[in-house]
DRENKE-554475 format. One line per field, with one value per residue: residue in three letters; x, y, z of N, C-alpha, C, O, CB in turn. Coordinates in nm, 2 decimals, padded with zeros to 4 digits. Glycine has a CB too. Layout:
N
resn: (ALA, ...)
n_X: (X, ...)
n_Y: (Y, ...)
n_Z: (Z, ...)
ca_X: (X, ...)
ca_Y: (Y, ...)
ca_Z: (Z, ...)
c_X: (X, ...)
c_Y: (Y, ...)
c_Z: (Z, ...)
o_X: (X, ...)
o_Y: (Y, ...)
o_Z: (Z, ...)
cb_X: (X, ...)
cb_Y: (Y, ...)
cb_Z: (Z, ...)
//
This chain:
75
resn: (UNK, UNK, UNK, UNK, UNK, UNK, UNK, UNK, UNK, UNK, UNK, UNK, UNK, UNK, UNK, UNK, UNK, UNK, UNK, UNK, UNK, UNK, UNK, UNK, UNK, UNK, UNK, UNK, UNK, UNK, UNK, UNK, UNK, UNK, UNK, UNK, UNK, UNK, UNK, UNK, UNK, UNK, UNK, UNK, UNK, UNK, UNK, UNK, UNK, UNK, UNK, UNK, UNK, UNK, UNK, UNK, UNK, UNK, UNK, UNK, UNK, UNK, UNK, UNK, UNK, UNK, UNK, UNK, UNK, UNK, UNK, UNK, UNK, UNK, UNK)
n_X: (00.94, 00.84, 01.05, 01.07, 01.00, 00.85, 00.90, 01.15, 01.47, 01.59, 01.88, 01.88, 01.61, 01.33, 01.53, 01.64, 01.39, 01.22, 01.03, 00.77, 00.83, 01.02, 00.90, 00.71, 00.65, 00.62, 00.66, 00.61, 00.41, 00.20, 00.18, 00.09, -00.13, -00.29, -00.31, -00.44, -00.70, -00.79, -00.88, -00.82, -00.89, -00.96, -00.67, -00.59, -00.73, -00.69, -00.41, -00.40, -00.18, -00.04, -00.08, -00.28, -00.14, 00.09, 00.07, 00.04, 00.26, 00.44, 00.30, 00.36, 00.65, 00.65, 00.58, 00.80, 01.01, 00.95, 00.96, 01.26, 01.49, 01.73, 02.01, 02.20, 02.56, 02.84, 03.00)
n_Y: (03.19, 03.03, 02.85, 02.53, 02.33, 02.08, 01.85, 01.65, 01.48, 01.17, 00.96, 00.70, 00.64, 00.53, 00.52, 00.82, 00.95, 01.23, 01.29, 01.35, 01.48, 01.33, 01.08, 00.76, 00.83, 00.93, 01.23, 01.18, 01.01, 01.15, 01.36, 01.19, 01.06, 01.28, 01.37, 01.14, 01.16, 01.17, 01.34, 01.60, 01.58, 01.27, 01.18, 01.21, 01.09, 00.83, 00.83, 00.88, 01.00, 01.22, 01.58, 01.83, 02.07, 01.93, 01.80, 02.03, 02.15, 01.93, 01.97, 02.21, 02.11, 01.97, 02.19, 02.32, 02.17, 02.10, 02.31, 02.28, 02.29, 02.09, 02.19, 02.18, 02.07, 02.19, 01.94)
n_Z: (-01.43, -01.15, -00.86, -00.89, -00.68, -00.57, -00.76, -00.84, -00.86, -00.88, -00.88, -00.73, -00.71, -00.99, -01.18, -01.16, -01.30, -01.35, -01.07, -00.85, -00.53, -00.45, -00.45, -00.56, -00.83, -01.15, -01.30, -01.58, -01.57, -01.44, -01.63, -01.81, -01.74, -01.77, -02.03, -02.12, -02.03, -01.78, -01.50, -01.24, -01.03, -01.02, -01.05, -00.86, -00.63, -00.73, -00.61, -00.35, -00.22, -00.33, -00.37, -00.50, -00.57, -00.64, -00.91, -01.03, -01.09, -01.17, -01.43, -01.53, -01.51, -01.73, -01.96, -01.97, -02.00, -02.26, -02.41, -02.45, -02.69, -02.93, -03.06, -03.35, -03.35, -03.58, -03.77)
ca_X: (00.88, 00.87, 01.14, 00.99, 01.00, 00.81, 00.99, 01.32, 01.56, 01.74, 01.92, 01.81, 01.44, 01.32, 01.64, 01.64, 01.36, 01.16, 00.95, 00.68, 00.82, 01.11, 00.79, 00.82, 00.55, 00.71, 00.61, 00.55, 00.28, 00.11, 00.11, 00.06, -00.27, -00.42, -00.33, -00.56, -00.84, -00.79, -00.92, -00.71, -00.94, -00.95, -00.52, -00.60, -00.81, -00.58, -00.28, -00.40, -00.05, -00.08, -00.17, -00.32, -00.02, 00.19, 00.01, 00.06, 00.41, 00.45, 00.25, 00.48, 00.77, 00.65, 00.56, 00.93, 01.10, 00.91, 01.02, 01.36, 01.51, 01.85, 02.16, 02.29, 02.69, 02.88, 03.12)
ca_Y: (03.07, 02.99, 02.73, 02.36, 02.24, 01.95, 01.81, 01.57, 01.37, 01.12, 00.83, 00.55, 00.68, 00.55, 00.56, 00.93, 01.01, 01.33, 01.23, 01.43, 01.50, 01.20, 00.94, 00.67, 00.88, 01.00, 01.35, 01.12, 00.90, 01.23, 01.40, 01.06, 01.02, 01.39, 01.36, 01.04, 01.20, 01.10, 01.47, 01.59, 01.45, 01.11, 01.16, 01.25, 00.98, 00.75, 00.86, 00.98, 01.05, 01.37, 01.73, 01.94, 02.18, 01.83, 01.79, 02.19, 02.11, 01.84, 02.03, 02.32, 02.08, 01.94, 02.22, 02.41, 02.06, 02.11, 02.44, 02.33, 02.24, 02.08, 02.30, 02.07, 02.12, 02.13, 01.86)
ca_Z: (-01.37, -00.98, -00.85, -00.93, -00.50, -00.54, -00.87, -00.78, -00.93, -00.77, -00.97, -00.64, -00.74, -01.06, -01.25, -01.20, -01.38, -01.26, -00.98, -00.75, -00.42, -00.39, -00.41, -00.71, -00.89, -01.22, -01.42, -01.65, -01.49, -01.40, -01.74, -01.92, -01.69, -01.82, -02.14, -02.13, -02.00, -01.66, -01.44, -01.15, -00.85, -01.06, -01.03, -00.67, -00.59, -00.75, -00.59, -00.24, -00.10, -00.41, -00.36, -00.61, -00.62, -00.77, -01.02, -01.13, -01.11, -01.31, -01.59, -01.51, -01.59, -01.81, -02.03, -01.92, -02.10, -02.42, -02.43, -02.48, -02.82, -02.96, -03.16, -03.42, -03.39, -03.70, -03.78)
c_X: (00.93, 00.95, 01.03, 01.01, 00.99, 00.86, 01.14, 01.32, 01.64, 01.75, 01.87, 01.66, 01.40, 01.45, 01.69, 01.57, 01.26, 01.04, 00.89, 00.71, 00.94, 01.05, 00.85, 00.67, 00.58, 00.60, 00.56, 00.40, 00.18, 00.04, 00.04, -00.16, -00.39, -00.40, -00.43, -00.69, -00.88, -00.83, -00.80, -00.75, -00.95, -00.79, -00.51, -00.64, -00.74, -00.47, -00.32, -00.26, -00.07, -00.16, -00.19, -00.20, 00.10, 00.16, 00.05, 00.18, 00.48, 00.39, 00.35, 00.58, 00.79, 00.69, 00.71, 01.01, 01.07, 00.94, 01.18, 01.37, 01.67, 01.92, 02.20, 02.47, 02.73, 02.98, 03.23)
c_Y: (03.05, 02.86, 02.59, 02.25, 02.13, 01.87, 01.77, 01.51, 01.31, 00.96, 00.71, 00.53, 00.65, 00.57, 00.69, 00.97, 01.11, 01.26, 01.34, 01.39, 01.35, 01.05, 00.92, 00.73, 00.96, 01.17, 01.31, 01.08, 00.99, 01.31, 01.33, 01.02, 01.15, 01.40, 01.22, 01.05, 01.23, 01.32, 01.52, 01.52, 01.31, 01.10, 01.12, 01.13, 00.83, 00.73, 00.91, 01.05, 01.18, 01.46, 01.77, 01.99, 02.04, 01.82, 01.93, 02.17, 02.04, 01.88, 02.15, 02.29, 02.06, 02.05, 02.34, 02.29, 02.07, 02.21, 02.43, 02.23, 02.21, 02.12, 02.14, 02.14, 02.08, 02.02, 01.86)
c_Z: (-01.23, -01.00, -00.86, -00.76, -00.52, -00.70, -00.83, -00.89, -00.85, -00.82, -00.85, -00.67, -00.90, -01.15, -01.25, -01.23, -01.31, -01.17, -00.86, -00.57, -00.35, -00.38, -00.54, -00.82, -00.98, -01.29, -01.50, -01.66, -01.48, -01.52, -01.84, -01.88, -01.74, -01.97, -02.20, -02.11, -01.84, -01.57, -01.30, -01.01, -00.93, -01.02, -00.87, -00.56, -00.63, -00.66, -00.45, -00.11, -00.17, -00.37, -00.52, -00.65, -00.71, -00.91, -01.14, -01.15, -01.17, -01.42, -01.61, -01.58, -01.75, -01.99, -02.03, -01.98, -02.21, -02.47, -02.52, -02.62, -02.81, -03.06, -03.22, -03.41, -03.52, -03.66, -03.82)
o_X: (01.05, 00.95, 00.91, 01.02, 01.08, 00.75, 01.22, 01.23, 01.73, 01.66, 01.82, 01.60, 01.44, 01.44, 01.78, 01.59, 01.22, 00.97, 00.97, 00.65, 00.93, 01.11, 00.94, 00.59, 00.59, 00.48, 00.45, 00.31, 00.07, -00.08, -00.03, -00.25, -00.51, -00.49, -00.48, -00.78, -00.97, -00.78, -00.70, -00.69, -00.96, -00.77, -00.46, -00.59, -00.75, -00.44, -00.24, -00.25, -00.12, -00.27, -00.12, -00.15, 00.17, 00.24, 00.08, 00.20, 00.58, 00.43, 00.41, 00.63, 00.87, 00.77, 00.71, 01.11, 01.16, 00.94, 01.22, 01.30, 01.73, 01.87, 02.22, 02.49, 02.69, 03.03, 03.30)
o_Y: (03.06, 02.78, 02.59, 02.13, 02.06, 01.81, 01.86, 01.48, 01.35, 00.87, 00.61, 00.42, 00.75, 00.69, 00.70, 01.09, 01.07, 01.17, 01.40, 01.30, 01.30, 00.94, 00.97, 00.64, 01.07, 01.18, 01.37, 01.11, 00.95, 01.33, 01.37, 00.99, 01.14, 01.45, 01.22, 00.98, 01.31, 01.41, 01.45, 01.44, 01.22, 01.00, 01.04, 01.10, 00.73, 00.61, 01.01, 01.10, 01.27, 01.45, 01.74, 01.96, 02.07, 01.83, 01.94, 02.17, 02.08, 01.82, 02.16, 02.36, 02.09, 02.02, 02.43, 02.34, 02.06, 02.21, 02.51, 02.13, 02.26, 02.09, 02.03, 02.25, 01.98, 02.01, 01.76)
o_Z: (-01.20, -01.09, -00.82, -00.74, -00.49, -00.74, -00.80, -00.97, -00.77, -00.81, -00.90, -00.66, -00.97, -01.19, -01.33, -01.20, -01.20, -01.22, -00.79, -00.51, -00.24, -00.33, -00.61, -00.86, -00.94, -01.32, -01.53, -01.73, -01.51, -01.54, -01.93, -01.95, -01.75, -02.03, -02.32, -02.16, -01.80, -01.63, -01.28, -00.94, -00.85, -00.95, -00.79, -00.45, -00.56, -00.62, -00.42, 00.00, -00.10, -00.34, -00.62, -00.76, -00.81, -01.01, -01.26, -01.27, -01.23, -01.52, -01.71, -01.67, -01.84, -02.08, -02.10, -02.02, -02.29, -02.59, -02.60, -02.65, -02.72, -03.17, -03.17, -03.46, -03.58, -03.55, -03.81)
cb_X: (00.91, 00.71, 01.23, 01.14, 00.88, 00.62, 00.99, 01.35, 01.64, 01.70, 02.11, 01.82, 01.41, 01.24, 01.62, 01.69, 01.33, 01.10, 01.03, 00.49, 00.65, 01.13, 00.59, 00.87, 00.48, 00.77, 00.68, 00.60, 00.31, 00.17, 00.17, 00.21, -00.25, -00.41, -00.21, -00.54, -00.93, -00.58, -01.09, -00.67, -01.17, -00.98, -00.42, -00.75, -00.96, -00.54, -00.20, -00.51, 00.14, -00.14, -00.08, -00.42, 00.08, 00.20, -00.15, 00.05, 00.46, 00.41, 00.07, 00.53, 00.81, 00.54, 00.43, 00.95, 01.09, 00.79, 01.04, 01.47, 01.47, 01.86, 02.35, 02.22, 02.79, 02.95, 03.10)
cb_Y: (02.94, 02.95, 02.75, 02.24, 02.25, 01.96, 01.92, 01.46, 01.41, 01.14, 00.83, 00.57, 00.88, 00.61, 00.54, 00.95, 00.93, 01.45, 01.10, 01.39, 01.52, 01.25, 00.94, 00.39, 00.94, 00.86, 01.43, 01.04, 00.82, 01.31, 01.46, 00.85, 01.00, 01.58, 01.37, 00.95, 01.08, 00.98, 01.45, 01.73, 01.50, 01.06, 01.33, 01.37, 01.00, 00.78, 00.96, 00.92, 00.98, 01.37, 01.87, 02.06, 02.28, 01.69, 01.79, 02.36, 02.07, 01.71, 02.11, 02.33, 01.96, 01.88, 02.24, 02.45, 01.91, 02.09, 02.49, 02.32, 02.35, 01.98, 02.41, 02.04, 02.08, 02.23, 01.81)
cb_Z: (-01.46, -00.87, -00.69, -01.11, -00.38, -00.49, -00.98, -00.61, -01.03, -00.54, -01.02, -00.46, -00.71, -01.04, -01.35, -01.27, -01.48, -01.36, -00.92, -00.80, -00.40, -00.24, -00.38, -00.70, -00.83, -01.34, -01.49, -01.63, -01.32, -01.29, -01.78, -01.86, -01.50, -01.74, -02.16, -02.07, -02.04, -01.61, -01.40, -01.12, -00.73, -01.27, -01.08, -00.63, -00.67, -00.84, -00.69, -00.15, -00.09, -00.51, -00.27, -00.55, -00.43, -00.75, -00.97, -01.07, -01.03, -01.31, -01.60, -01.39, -01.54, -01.78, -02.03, -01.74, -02.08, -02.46, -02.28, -02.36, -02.95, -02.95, -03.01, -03.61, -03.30, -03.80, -03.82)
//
């Protein structure tokens, strides 16, 4: 997978939580909006500070976090 550029974190931003490009526009917000239906020029058109390429990026992440799983340690 290509480096994630436009994908930050930065605890003054949103608590931290992944955000497109340092704006207060979470990964969230973006995959929550296509999993609703919402299309990418509706995101676009919404959001006109957004490029196209954020959008891929935050699906990118997205689908590069669901990837990962948690190890139970023993006790």
């Amino acid at each position: 997978m290509h480096a994630l550029t436009r994908i930050t974190a930065d605890p003054a931003i949103m608590g931290g939580r992944p955000c497109i490009r340092g704006m207060r526009v979470t990964v969230g917000t973006i995959i929550g909006l296509l999993a609703a239906g919402r299309t990418q020029e509706e995101i676009l058109r919404l959001y006109p500070y957004l490029e196209a390429e954020d959008i891929s990026e935050a699906l990118a992440y997205a689908a590069w976090r669901s990837d990962e799983f948690e190890v139970r340690l023993a006790k």
